[in-house]
N, C-alpha and C positions, 0 to 999 in steps of 0.2 A: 552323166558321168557314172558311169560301172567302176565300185569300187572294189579291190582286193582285200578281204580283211584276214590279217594271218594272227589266229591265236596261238601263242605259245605256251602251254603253259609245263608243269614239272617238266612231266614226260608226255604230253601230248600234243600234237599240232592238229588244231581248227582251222579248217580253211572254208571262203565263203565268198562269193561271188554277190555282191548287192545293186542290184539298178536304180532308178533314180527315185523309184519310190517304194525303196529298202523293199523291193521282192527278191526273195533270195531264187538266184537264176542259176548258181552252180553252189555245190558244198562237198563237201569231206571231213573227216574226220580220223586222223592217224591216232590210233589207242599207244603207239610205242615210237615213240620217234629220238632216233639220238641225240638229235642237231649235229654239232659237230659242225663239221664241213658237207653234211648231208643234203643233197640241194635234191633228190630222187622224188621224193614227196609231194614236193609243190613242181617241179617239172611236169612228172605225169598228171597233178590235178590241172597245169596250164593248159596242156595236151586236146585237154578235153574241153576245156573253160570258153565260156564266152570272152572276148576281147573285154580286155579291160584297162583305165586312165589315170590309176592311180592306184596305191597300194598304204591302206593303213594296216600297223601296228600296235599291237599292246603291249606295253613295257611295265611290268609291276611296279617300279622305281623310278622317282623323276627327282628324288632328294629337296632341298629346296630351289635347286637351279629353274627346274624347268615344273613348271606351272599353269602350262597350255599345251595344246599339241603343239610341234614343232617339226617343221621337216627338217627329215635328214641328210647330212652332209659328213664328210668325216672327223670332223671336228666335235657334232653331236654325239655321233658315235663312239667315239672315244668316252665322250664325259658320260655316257651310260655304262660302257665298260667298267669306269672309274667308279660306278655305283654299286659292283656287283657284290659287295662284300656285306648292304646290307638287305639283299635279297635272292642269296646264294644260291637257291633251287631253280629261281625263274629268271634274273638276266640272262643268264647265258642261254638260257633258250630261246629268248627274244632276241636276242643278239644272233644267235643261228638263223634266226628268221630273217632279219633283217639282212643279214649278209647272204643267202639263200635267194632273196630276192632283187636284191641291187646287183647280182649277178646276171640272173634269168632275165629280168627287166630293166636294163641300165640307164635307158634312156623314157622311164618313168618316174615321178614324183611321188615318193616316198614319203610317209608321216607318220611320225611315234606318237601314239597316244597313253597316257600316264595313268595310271589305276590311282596313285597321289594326288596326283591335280585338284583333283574335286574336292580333295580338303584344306587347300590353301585358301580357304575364306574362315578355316574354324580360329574363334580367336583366341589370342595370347593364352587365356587365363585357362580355353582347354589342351593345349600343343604343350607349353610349361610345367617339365619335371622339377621337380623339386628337389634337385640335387646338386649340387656343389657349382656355384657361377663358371669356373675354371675348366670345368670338365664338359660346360652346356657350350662354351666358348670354342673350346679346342675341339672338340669333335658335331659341333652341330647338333646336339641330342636335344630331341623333340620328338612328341609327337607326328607322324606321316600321315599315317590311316591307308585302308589298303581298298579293294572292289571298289576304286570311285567309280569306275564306267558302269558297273551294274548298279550303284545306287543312284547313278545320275540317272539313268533311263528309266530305273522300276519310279523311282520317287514322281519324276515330269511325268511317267505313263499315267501312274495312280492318280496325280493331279487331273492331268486330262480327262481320267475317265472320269473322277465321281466331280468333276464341273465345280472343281474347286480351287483356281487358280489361288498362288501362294499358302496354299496350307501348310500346316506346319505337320511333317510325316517323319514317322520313324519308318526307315525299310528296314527288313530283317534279309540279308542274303543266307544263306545257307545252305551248305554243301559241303564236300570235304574241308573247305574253308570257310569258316565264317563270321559275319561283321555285322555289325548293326551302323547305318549311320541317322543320326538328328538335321532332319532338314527343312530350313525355314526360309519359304520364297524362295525356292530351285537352291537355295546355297547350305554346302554342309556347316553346320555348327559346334557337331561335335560326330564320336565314331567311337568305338571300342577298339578297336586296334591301335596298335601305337607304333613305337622304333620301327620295331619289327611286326611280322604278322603272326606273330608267334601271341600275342597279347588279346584279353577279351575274352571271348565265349569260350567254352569246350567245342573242339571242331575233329573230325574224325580219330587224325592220329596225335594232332598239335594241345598240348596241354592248356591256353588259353591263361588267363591270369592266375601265378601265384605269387608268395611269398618269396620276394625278392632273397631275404633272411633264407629263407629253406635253401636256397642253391650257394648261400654260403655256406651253409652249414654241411650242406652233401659234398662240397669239395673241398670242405676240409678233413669230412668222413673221410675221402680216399677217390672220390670221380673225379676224373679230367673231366678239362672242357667238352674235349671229343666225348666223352660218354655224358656229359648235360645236353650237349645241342642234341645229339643223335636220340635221347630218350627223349626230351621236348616234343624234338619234331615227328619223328617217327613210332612210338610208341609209348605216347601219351593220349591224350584227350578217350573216345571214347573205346580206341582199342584197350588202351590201359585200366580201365574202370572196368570193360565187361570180359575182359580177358579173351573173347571172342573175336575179336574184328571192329575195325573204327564205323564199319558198311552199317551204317543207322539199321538198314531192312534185317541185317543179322542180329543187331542185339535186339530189335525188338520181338523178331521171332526167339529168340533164346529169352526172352523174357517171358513172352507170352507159356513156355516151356516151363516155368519156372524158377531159372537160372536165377539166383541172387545175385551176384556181378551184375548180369545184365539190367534188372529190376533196380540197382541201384546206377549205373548207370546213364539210365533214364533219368532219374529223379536230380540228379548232382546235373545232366544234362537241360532238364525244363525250367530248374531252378536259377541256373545262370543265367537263361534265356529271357524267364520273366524278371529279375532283379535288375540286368543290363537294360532292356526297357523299358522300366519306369525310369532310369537314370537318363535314359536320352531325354523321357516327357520332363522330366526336371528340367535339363538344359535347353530346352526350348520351353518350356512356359507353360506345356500344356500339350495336347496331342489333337488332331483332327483327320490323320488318314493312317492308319496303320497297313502296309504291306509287305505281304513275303515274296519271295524270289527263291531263286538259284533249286537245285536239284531235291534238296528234303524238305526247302519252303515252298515250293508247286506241288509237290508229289504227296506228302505224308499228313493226311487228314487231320490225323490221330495227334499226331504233333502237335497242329494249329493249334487245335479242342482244348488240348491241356495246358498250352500257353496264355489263350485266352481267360483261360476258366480262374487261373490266379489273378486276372487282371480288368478282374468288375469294373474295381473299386474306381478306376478309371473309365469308366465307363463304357467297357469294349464289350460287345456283345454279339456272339457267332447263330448264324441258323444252321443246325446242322444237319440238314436236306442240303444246302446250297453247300455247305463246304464239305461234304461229303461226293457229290457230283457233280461238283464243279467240271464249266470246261475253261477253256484257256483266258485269260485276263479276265475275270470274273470276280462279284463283290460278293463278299460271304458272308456281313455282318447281318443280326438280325434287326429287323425293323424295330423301330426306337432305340439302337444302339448309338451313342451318343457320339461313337468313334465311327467313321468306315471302315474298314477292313476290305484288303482287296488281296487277291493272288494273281501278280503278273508275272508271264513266264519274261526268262532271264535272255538279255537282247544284248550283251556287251557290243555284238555285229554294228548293230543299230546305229549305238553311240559311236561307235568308232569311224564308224562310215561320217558319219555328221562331223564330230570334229575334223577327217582330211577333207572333206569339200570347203568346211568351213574355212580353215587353215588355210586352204587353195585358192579359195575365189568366194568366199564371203558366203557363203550357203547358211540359208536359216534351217535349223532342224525340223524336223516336220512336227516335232513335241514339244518346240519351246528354244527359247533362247539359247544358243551357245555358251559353255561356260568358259 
């Protein structure tokens, strides 16, 4: 079964042809894509594409309705539309995808796969805001958590590789977006992100956890909401700290320069990173595989070195020969380090493909259990 997998995400569309033993047999990658009613995109990549039996999706948002993959019908459809309000950047682009493709392919099976899902095992005590019973009732307000597909995949790979079925792993994603989740025995237990994906780490432009208090207190300075969301999301996190750019490789070159912005930047940046990590090893009990992912957790050495370096005391310990020249899925911890440490590159394709087979006809992942 050749699957379709169409990533949507703000502004871009991922597209990726996968075989039955996730070898990727056609790809693309649209850096600007409108959605919209734009179907131009994935027509010309069909054009060219191997035949293919099915079409999964990534849907940022599955609320708590939907908690597995699910194909879609339009009925589905609609109840993700209905979600768009709390993940305003990315339904509607998966929504263009999806309709983009139930057009071109009509008489193919369709499946959304939930970046949420993978956190509907974390329990009560971590989903549970602590804010007024009436308001958690009437609106649903909880914790979601967001990169399930990427933590699903990096967590079972890292298991797989370092021959440690059910470890107990924090992954670190990381990229313009980023998330840590706590996972014990393939299931999330806890995540840094929350409602929204706005919550957790510093992440390129997205401001990451503050004082709830502070955003009262600025709108009663004189900001609308429009000027809270739009600074949050777009010029907060690490654009707003180095005045530079959210592009990690710029502030750390503007550091290296030495830009103070960017020098603190960093620090307000590593410091979240290692504080949210030991808070997942809390909630799991302890830590036995630690791995990074997504685009600044494969790529940036430098990073790793000074995440680890605060986090001995837990016993993580890096060789830095291996994580300096690392190649792709590779363990970087030094010998006697008590934690593994792994850097696997970032497969959302993978996972996504697994859950519409699975969905479809009972397919076992080639990494482990379905979740």
């Amino acid at each position: 079964m050749n699957i379709l997998v169409v990533n949507a995400g703000s502004s871009s569309l991922k597209l990726r042809v996968l075989g039955e033993d996730d070898t990727v047999l056609a790809e693309t990658h649209v850096e600007r894509w409108s959605g919209g009613d734009e179907t131009g995109p994935l027509e010309e990549f069909l054009g060219s594409a191997p035949s293919v039996d099915a079409v999964g999706h990534r849907v940022v948002h599955g609320g708590s309705e939907f908690t597995s993959a699910t194909a879609i019908d339009d009925d589905v459809r609609a109840k993700i539309e209905a979600l768009t309000g709390l993940a305003p950047l990315h339904q509607p682009r998966a929504l263009a995808g999806i309709d983009a493709a139930r057009q071109l392919l009509p008489d193919l099976p369709q499946v959304a796969c939930f970046d949420t899902a993978f956190h509907t095992t974390m329990p009560a005590a971590a989903t549970t805001y602590a804010v007024p019973a009436a308001w958690r009732r009437k609106w649903d307000l909880r914790r979601y958590g967001f990169h399930g597909l990427s933590h699903a995949y990096a967590s079972r790979r890292a298991t797989e590789l370092a021959g440690k079925p059910g470890a107990r792993v924090v992954s670190c994603h990381l990229g313009s977006g980023a998330s840590l989740a706590a996972v014990a025995d393939g299931r999330s237990v806890d995540t840094t992100m929350g409602f929204t994906p706005l919550a957790g780490l510093v992440m390129a432009t997205r401001s990451g956890d503050v004082d709830p208090g502070l955003l009262v207190w600025l709108q009663r300075a004189g900001l609308t909401l429009d000027d809270l969301e739009d600074g949050l999301e777009h010029h907060s996190g690490l654009a707003g700290l180095s005045e530079v750019g959210g592009d990690l490789r710029d502030v750390r070159k503007a550091a290296e320069n030495g830009d103070e912005h960017a020098i603190l930047a960093l620090q307000v940046y590593v410091h979240r990173l290692r504080q949210s990590i030991a808070a997942m090893v809390a909630s799991l009990g302890g830590i036995d595989v630690l791995v990074f992912t997504g685009g600044v957790g494969e790529h940036d050495a430098a990073l790793r070195a000074d995440t680890a370096a605060g986090l001995a005391f837990l016993g993580i310990s890096l060789d830095a020969a291996r994580n300096s020249e690392l190649s792709r899925d590779s363990s970087i911890s030094a010998s006697g380090s008590a934690v593994e440490v792994w850097v696997v590159e970032a497969r959302e394709d993978v996972e996504i493909a697994a859950q519409t087979r699975a969905r479809l006809g009972g397919f076992v992942p080639p990494h482990g259990p379905d979740r």
